[in-house]
C-alpha positions in Angstrom: 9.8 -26.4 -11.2 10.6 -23.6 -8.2 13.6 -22.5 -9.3 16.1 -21.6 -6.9 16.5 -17.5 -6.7 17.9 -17.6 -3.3 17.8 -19.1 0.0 16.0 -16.1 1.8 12.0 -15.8 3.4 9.7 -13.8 0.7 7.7 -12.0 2.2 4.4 -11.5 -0.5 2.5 -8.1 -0.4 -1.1 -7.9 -2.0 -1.1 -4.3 -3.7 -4.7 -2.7 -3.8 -6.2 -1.8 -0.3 -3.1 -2.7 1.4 -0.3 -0.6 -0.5 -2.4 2.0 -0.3 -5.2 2.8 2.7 -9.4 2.1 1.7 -9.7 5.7 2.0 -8.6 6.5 -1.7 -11.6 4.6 -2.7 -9.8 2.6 -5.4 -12.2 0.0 -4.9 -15.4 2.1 -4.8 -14.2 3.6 -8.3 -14.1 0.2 -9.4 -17.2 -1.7 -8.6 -18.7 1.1 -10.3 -16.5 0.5 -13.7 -17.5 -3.5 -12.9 -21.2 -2.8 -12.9 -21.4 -1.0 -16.2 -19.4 -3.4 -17.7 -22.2 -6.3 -15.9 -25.0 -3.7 -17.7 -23.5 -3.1 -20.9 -22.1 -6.5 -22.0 -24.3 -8.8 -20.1 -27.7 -6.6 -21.1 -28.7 -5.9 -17.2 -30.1 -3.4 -15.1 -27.6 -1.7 -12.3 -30.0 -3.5 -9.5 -29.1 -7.0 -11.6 -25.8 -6.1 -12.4 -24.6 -5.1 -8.9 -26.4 -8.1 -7.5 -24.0 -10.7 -10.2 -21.1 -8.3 -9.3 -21.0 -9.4 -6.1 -22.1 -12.8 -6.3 -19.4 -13.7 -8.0 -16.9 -11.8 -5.9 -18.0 -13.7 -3.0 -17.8 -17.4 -4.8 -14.8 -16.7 -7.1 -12.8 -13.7 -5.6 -12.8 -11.7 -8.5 -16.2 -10.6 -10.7 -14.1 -11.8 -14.1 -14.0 -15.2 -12.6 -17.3 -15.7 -12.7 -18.1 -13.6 -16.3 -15.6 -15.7 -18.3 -17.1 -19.2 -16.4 -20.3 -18.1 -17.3 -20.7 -15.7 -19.7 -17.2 -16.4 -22.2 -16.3 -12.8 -21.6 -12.7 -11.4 -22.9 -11.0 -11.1 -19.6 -8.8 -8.7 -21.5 -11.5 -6.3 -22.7 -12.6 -6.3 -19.2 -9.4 -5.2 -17.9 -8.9 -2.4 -20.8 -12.6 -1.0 -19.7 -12.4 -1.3 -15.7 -8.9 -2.1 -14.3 -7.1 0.1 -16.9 -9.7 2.4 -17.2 -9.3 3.4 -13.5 -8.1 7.4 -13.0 -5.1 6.1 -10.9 -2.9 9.2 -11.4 -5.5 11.5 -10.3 -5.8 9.1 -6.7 -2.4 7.5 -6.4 1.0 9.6 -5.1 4.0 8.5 -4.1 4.1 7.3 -1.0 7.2 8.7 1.4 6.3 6.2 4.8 5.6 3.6 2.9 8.8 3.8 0.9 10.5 4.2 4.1 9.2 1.1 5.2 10.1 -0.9 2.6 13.3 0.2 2.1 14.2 -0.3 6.8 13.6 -4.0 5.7 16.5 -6.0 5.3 16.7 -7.9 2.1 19.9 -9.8 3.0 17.4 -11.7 5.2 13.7 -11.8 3.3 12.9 -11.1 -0.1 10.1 -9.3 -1.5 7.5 -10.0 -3.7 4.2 -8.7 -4.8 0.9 -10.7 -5.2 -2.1 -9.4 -6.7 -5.6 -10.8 -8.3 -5.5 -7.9 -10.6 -3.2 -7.9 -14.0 0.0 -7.1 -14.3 -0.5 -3.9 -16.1 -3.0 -2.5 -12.9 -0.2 -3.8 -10.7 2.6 -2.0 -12.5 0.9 0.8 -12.7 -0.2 0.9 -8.9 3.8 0.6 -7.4 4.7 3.3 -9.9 2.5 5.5 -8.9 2.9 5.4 -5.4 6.9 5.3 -6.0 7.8 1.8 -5.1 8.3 0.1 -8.1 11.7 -0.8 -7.8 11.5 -2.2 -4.2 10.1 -5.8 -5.1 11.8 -8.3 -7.3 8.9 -9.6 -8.8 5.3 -9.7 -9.3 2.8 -12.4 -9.7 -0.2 -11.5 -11.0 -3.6 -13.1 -12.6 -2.8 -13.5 -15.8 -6.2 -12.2 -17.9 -4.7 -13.5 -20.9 -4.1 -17.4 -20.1 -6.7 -19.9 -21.2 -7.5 -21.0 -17.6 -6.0 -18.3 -15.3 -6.3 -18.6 -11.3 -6.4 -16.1 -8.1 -6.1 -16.2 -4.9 -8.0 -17.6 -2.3 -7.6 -20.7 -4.9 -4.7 -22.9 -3.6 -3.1 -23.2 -7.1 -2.2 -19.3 -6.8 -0.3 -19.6 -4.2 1.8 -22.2 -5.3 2.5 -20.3 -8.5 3.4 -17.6 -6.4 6.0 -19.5 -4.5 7.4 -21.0 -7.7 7.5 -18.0 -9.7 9.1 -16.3 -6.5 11.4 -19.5 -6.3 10.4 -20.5 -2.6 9.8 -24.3 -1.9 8.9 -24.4 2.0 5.6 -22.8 2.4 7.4 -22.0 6.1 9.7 -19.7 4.3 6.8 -17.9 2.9 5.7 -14.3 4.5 2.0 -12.5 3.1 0.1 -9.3 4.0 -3.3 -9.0 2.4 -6.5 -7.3 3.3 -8.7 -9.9 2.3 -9.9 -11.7 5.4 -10.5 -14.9 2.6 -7.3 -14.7 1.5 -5.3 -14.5 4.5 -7.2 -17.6 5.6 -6.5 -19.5 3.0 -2.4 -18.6 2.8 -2.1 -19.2 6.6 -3.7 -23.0 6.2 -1.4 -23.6 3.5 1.5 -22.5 6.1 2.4 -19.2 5.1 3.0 -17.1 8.2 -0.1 -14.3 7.6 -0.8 -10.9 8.7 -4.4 -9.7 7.9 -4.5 -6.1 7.3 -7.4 -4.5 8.8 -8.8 -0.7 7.9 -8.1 1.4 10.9 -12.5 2.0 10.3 -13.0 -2.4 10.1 -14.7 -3.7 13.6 -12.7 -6.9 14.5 -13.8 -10.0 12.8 -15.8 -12.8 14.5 -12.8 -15.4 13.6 -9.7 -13.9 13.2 -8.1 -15.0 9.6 -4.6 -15.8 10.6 -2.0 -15.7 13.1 -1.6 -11.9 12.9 -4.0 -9.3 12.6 -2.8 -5.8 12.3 -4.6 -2.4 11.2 -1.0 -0.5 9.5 1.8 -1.7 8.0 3.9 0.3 10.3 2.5 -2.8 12.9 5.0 -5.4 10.5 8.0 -3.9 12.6 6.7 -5.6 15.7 5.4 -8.8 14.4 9.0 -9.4 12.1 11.1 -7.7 13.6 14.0 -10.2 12.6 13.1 -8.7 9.0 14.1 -5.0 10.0 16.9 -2.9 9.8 15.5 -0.8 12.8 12.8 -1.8 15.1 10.1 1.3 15.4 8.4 1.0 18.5 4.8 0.1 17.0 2.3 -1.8 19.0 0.4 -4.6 17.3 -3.0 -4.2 17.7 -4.9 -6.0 21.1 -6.9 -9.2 21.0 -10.5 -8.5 21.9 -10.2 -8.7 25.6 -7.1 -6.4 26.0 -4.4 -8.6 27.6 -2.5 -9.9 24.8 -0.8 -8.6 21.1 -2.1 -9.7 17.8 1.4 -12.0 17.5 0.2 -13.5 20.5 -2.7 -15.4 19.4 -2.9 -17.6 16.4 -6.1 -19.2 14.9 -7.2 -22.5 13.4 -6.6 -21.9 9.8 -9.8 -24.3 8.9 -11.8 -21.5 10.6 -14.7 -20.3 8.2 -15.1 -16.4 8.3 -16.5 -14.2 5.3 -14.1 -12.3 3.4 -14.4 -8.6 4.4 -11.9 -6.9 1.9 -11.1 -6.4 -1.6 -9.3 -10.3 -2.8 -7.1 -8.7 -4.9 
């Protein structure tokens, strides 16, 4: 049952690759963690193991989808050897703009909320670090340690997300992610989307949702109902120059691949 903590929007953020820019090379840190774990517990070579890695990132989202389907793996060794094993305080600092950011949005009119594919203790330890922790009310997370745990793209994530976040109308619902999968999936459940591009990413062959933006600085345009002050910051151009990113909206049944981390 949603229960009912307020009448405002929530807007969801994802945390890695979207908190933070690509360029800290969180993820590239961690596909190498993922692979030895593929080698060591699975008895593969890196070739193999990389292979399965990514296999199962494309089908499932997440690698430890696909290694407890298939292989019974503790998804909570696999967190203490590559999510929590990570050298976040040697990559991670506070983050001054992004703080400012957060704290120019109104929360008499949205709430906000994080939403991550990794587990709680990797998110917790991501917003610290980066000196945000205390700007989100809540956090839902993949829960590792559940008998049959879900992420998103997978429908049933999102709803847990708007129930744990106590939003009923998907209308009311507001989501940033890098994930090109994800952001498809949100916006054809009716969540109003904004795909997060790397300022380095060429522009997709299918756009993944209404709004397609390369900083978070761009959210000030697109919402900026949701602002205390409105920073003049141009959404990014559609491909042929004449029109915003909030000005064009795609088919949410569109198929594209995912080209960013899902969590």
């Amino acid at each position: 049952m949603v229960q009912n903590l307020g009448q405002r929007p929530v807007f969801f953020f994802d945390i890695d690759n979207c908190l933070y820019p690509r360029s800290k090379r969180v993820h590239e840190c961690m596909s190498v963690l993922i692979d030895k774990y593929f080698m060591t517990h699975l008895s593969l070579s890196a070739e193999d193991a990389t292979r399965l890695h990514n296999k199962y990132y494309r089908e499932y989202g997440l690698a430890i989808e696909g290694l407890v389907r298939h292989h019974k793996i503790d998804p909570l060794d696999y967190n203490s050897k590559v999510d929590d094993a990570l050298p976040l305080d040697d990559i991670i600092t506070p983050d001054p703009q992004l703080r400012k950011l957060l704290e120019d949005i109104d929360k008499s009119k949205v709430r906000l909320w994080l939403l991550t594919n990794a587990y709680i203790t990797h998110g917790q330890r991501v917003v610290k670090l980066l000196g945000v922790d205390d700007m989100f009310e809540g956090i839902t997370f993949c829960d590792y340690g559940a008998e049959r745990f879900v992420c998103k793209p997978d429908q049933r994530m999102f709803a847990k997300a708007q129930a744990e976040a106590g939003v009923s109308n998907a209308q009311e619902c507001y989501f940033v992610d890098d994930s090109h999968l994800n952001c498809r999936h949100a916006q054809a459940l009716g969540w109003t989307t904004a795909h997060l591009l790397d300022p380095s990413d060429p522009d997709p062959a299918t756009r993944a949702s209404k709004y397609q933006i390369r900083s978070l600085e761009e959210l000030r345009t697109i919402f900026p109902q949701f602002f205390k002050s409105t920073a003049q910051v141009e959404a990014q151009p559609v491909s042929n120059g004449s029109e915003t990113a909030a000005d064009t909206e795609v088919a949410p049944s569109a198929a594209a691949a995912s080209n960013g981390t899902a969590a």
